[in-house]
N, C-alpha and C positions, 0 to 999 in steps of 0.2 A: 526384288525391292521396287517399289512404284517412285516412280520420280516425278519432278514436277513441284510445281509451287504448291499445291494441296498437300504435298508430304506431311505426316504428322509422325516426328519421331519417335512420339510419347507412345501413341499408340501399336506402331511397328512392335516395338521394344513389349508391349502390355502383349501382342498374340506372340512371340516367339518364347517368351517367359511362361504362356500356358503350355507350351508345347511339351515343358521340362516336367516328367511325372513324380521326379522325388520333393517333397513338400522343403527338404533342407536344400535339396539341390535349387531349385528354387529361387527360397529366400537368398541363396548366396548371390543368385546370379542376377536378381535386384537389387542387391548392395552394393555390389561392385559393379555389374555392366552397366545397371539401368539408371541407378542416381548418376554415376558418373558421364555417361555417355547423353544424358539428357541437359544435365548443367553444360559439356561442351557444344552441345547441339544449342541450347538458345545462348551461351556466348559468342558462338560461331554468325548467328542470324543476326542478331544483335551488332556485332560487328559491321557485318554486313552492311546492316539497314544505315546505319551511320556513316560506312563510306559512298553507300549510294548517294545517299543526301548532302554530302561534302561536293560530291560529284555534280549534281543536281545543280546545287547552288553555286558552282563553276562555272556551269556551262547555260543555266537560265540565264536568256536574251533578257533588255528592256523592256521587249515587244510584251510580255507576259504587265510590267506595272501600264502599259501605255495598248491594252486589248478595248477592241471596240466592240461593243453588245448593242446591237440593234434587233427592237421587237414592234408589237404595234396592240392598240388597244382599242377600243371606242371609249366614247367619253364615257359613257353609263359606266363602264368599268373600270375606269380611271385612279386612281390611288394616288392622293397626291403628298401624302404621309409614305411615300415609298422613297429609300435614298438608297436605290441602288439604279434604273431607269429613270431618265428625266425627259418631259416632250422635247424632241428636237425642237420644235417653236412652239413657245409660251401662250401663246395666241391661238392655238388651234385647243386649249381646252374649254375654249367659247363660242359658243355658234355664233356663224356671220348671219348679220339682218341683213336683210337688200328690204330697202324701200319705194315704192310706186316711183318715187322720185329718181331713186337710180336709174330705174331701168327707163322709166320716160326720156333725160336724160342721154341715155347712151344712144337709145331708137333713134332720139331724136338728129342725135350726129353723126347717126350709122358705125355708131362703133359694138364688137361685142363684147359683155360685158360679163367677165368672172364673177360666177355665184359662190364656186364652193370645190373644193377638192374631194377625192373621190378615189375610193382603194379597189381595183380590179381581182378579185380573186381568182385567178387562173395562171395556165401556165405560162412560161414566158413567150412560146409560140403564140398562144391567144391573145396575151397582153398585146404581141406584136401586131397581129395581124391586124385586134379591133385598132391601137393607134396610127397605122399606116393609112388608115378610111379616111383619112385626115378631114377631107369634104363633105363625111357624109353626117347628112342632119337627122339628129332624133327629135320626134315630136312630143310635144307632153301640154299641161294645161301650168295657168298659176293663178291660183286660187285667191280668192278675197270671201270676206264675210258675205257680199253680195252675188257675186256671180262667178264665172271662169273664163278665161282669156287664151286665147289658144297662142303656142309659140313656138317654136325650133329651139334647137340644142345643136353643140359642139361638143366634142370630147379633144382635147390635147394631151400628152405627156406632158407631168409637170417635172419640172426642172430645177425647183426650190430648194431640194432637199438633196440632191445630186449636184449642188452648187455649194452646200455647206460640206458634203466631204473632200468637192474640189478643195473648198479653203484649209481644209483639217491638212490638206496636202503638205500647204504651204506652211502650215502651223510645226507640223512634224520637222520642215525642212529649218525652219528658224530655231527649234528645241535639240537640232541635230540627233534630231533621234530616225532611222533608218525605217520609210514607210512600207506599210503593212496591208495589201489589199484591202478594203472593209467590205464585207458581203453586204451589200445593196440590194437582196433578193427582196424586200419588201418596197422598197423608194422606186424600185424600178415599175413597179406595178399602181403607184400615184397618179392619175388623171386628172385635170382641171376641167369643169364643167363651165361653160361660157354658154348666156344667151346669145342667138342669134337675132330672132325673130320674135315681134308679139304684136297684138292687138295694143292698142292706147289703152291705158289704165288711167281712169280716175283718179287723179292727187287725191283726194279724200278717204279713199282705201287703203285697208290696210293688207299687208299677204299673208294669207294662213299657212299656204305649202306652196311647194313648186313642186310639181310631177310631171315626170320624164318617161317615156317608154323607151326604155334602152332595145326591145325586142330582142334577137335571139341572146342577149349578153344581158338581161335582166336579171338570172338569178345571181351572177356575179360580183353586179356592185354592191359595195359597201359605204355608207354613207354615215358621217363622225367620226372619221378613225384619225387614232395619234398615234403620227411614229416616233416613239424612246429610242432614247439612245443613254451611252452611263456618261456622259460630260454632262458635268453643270457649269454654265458661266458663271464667274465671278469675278468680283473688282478687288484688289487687292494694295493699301497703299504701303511704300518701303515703311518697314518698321525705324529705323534710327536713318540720321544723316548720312548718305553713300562715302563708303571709305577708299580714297584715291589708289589705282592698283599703281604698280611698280614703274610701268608704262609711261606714268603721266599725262595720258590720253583718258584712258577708262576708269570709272569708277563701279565697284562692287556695291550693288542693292540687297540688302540681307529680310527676309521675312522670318521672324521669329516661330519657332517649331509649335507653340502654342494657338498660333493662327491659324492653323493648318492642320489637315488630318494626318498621320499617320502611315493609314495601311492605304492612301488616295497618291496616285499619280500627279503631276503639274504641268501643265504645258501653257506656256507664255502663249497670247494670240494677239501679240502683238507686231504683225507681221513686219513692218515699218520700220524697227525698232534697229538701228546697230549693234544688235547681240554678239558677243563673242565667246560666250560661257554660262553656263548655267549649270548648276551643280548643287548637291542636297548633300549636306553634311550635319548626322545627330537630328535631323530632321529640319534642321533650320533649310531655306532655299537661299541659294544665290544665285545673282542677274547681273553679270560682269557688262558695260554699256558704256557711251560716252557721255551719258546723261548726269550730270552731277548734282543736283537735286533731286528730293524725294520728289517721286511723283508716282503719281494711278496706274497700276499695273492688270488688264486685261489677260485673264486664266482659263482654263478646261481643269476641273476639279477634277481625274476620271477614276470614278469606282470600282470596285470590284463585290460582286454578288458573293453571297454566302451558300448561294445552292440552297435554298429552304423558300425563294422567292418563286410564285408562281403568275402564269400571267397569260392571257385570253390566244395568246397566239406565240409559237416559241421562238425562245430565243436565238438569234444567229450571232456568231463570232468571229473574229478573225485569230483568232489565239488558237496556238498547238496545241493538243493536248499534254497535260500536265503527267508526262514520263521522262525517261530517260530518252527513248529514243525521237520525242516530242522535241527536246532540248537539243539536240543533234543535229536535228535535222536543219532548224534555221541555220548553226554554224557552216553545216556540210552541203549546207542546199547546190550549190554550185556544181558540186561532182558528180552530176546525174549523167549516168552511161548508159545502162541497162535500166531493162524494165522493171528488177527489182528499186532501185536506187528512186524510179519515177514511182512505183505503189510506196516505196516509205511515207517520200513526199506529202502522199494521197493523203495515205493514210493517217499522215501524222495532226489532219484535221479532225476534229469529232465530229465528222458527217458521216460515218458509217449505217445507223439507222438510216440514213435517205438512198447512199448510193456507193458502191463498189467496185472499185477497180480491176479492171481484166485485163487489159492488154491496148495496143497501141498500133495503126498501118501509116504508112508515107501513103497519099494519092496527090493525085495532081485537080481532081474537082471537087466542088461543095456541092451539094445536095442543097435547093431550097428549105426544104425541110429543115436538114443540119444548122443552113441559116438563121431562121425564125427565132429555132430552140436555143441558139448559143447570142452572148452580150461578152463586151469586156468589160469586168469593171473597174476597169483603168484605164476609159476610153479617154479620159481627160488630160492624160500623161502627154504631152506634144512636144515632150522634150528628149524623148528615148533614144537611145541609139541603136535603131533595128534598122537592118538591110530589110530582110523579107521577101530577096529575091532568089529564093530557089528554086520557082515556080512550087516550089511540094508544099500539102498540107499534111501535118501531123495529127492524124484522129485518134483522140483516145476515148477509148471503149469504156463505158459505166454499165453492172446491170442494176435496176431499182429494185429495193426491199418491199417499197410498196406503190409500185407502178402508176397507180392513182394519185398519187400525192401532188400536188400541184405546183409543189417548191423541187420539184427533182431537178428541169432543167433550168434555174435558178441556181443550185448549189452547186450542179455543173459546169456553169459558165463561171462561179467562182474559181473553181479546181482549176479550170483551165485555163483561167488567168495567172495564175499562182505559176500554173505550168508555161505560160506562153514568154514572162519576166527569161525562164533559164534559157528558154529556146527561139530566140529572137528572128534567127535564121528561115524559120518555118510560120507559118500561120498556123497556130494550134484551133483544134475545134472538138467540140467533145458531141458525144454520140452514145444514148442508152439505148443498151441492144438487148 
């Protein structure tokens, strides 16, 4: 008998029944084995399917209403009739002018002057090594309807959008809801472009382009891109007068269920705020506070994709996947001993298509290379309680599905973040072998 989730009872049952050559013998033995053993067979799964999902719905974390999906777009492709990704800044589905003015302006007080941000395509090695050049100038021209102006260029790491998940940090921490790495493998690869140097321009002109020779890192950049993410801000004011909690300190802020979506997360980003509770009941929210009138409440709307959404570059997540032992694993995260316990972990990510877990060595050095390719991203965490003096590094081994792919060590410095929270004692670093 074949086992396994593809089992089809029906069928089993339909060749063991041909097997029988008497036509009465047969028919009996579809009357009685096959109806009956088949109705047991789907009340059996049936069953099943239902304690799973009792199950399921047990042990699903918050982390699943409160997942963060980060992707990236150019504006050309932009959707802005889309309400499942929203630009992380509103502002970047407008191209910046720089005007003769500007840049005269900054020449003129020797300061440099940001033109425009700038998405690196490559790996996280490359990203590194082009922003560690910190000094080094690219040349390029900037164009006016009259003539060309020759100029230098800067490349820095921008830090804008690595600042707003800093704050998402703090946001998590006020909604008391238990933070969840966000895979940054796109933010991490954001560059600001600053003028250094130029000829005097004419106030009278106007600038058609700015062009840059990045040289060996030309084919890379990308130039208009917006990074999505599924929060949208909103303002939101209490719906009726705060009703004083039992305390005689605090008063309950009620947002009516009407106001609000549904199948959307909430999270106050009101960092400032003396929150003591917050709590969604029948869909209405509440903001237990010492504030005793209505007033404006600052939100993260955050969505959830229907998987039918498609979009110029994929999506990254910080959410388990949606099984059982997806759901487990955040509970049980803590009891990792063995190297099965560390691939559940892994595994329990849908980053399979990028990269695979193998196995894991203690060493005592890093490899520059290992360097380059691995990030934390949770470098901004300055409050952790890690010793980290074992002298020993824990390398864990990835191989990649598709070698070439330029997010591999990207997804790995995720992983290994995820892994570095259990393993405090160790400097974890990951490695595709």
């Amino acid at each position: 008998m074949a086992h396994g989730q593809d089992f089809d009872m029906k069928e089993y049952i339909r060749k063991r029944m041909l097997e029988i050559t008497e036509p009465k013998d047969r028919e009996l033995f579809k009357k009685t084995v096959g109806d009956i053993l088949s109705a047991i067979y789907d009340y059996n799964r049936q069953a099943y399917e239902e304690l799973e999902q009792r199950v399921l719905d047990e042990c699903s974390p918050e982390q699943y209403r409160y997942a963060v999906y980060i992707s990236m777009t150019d504006r050309q492709h932009y959707d802005e009739t889309d309400h499942f990704l929203y630009p992380m800044r509103p502002e970047d589905t407008k191209e910046v002018k720089i005007s003769c003015q500007d840049i005269n302006d900054a020449l003129a007080e020797e300061k440099q002057l940001k033109l425009y941000t700038v998405f690196i395509k490559g790996t996280a090695t490359q990203v590194c090594r082009i922003l560690r050049q910190e000094g080094r100038l690219f040349h390029g021209t900037i164009k006016t309807a009259k003539r060309e102006y020759r100029a230098s260029f800067l490349l820095k790491r921008n830090t804008d959008y690595m600042q707003m998940i800093e704050e998402l940090y703090a946001v998590f921490g006020v909604n008391f809801q238990p933070w969840s790495t966000v895979c940054a493998a796109y933010l991490s690869k954001l560059a600001d472009v600053y003028l250094c140097t130029a000829e005097k321009i004419r106030d009278n002109e106007e600038i058609s382009r700015i062009q840059i020779d990045f040289e060996e890192y030309s084919g890379q950049i990308r130039y208009g891109m917006i990074p999505l993410w599924n929060l949208r801000p909103m303002t939101e004011k209490t719906s009726t007068y705060p009703n004083p909690c039992a305390d005689k300190t605090n008063y309950e802020h009620q947002f009516f269920a009407q106001r609000l979506k549904p199948d959307c997360g909430y999270l106050v980003r009101d960092t400032e705020a003396e929150i003591t509770n917050i709590r969604r009941i029948k869909g209405d929210l509440y903001i237990t506070c010492p504030i005793e009138r209505p007033c404006e409440w600052h939100l993260y709307e955050v969505h959830q994709g229907t998987g039918r959404e498609k979009y110029q570059y994929p999506v990254l997540s910080n959410q388990y996947k949606e099984s059982f032992s997806g759901s487990i694993t955040e509970m049980f995260r803590r009891s990792i001993k063995t190297k099965a316990e560390m691939a559940r972990l892994i595994e329990a990510f849908d980053y399979g298509d990028y990269l695979t877990f193998c196995g894991f060595e203690l060493d005592t050095k890093i490899s520059q290379e290992c360097r380059d390719a691995n990030y934390n991203m949770d470098s901004f965490l300055t409050d952790e309680l890690r010793t980290g003096d074992s002298g020993q590094t824990l390398v864990i081994q990835f191989t990649a599905k598709d070698p070439a792919n330029y997010l591999n060590e990207d997804i790995m410095s995720f992983l290994v973040t995820q892994v570095q929270r259990i393993f405090p004692d160790y400097q974890c670093i990951g490695k595709i072998i």
